[in-house]
Every structure is written in structure tokens, then in C-alpha cells.
N, C-alpha and C positions, 0 to 999 in steps of 0.2 A: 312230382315236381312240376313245378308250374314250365312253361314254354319260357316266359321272361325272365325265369332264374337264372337262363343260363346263355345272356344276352351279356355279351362285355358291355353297350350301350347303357344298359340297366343298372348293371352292378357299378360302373364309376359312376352312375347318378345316383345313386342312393350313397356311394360315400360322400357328391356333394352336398346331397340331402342333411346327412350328419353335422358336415363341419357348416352347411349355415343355419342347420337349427342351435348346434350351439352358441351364434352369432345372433340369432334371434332369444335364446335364453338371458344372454348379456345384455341386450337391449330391454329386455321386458324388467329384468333387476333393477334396471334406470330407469322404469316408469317408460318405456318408448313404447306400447303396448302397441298400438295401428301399426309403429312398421316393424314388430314384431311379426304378427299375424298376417301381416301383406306379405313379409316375406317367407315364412314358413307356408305359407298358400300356393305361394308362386311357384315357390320350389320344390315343395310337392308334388306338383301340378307334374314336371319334368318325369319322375318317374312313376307316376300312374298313367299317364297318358302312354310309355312305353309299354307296362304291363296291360294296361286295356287292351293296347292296338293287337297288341300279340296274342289276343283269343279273339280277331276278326279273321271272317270266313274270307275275307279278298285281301289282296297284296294292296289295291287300293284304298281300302278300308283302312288295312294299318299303315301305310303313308300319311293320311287323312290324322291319325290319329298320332304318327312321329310327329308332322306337322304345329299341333298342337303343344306336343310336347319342346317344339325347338322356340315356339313364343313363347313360352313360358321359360325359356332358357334368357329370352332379353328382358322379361319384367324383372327376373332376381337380379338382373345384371343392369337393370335401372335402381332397384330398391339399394343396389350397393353402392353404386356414383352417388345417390338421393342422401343414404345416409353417410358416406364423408364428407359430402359438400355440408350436411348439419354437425359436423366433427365426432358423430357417432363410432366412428372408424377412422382409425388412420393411413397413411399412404400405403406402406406398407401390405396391411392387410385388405387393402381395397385391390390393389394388382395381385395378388393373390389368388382373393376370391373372383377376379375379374378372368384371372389367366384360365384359373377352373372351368368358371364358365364356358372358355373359348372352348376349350377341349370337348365338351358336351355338344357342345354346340356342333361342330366340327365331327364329332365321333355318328350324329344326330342324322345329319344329310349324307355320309359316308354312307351311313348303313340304311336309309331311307334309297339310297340311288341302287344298292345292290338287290333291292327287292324286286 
């Protein structure tokens, strides 16, 4: 087992992983393919950068590398305002995935401060 498997930080970014690749599958069905791939990138990004950091040899190194991963927590949390302000999304699902985010976000510097 990997070190990051058994990261709570890791494991709720990969469920948000899930629920916005399937908001990026819904967008790609309608032809929205760029903010399909932007956000399936971005949010990506979220928990490989966790799992990277976590085989660095320094505490600094994987702060460097949470760091990483908490900007990548405001571009998904841009590409989601981006697409309901294009009515890709609705209110609803915009606070939603928005409140997600916060969490990660929040679970991100939590556990970046205790290293």
C-alpha cells in the first residue's frame, strides 16, 4: 500500500475526483469538450499532487507539493462558477460542488499545518 492510500485528505479528493469527472462526462455529451478536460485536469491535479507529495523525502517537500494540490482545489472551483455562469450547471449543483471543494480545500491546509 501506497503511503497516500491511507490519507483521509486523499481519499475525499478522489471521491471529489469522481463526482466532477462525472460532471465533466456530462459536459463532454454536450459538446463542452475544453471545459470538460480543464476540469477533469484541474481536478486531478488535487489528488496527484497529494499522492506525489507523500513519497517526498522532506515535510517541506510535501507541503510544496499539498500546496499544489490546494491550487488546484480553486481552478476546479473556478471551472464550476465558469460553467454555471454558461448555464452548464445549475444552482443547485454549483453549491454543491462548490461546498466540496471548500472541504478539500480546508481538509488540504489542516493537514499541510500538522506536518
Amino acid at each position: 500500500m501506497f503511503r497516500f492510500e491511507t490519507l483521509d485528505v486523499w481519499k475525499r479528493s478522489i471521491e471529489i475526483t469522481d463526482t466532477l469527472f462525472d460532471l465533466a462526462d456530462e459536459l463532454e455529451a454536450k459538446k463542452r469538450f475544453r471545459f470538460a478536460e480543464q476540469l477533469r485536469g484541474a481536478v486531478l491535479s488535487v489528488s496527484n499532487n497529494i499522492a506525489e507529495g507523500s513519497g517526498s523525502s522532506s515535510r517541506n517537500e510535501f507541503k510544496q507539493f499539498l500546496n499544489y494540490s490546494h491550487r488546484s482545489v480553486f481552478e476546479s472551483a473556478n471551472m464550476i462558477i465558469i460553467c454555471h455562469r454558461r448555464s452548464y450547471l445549475d444552482e443547485l449543483k454549483r453549491q454543491q460542488h462548490l461546498a466540496d471543494l471548500e472541504q478539500i480545500s480546508k481538509m488540504i491546509i489542516g493537514f499541510s499545518r500538522s506536518l
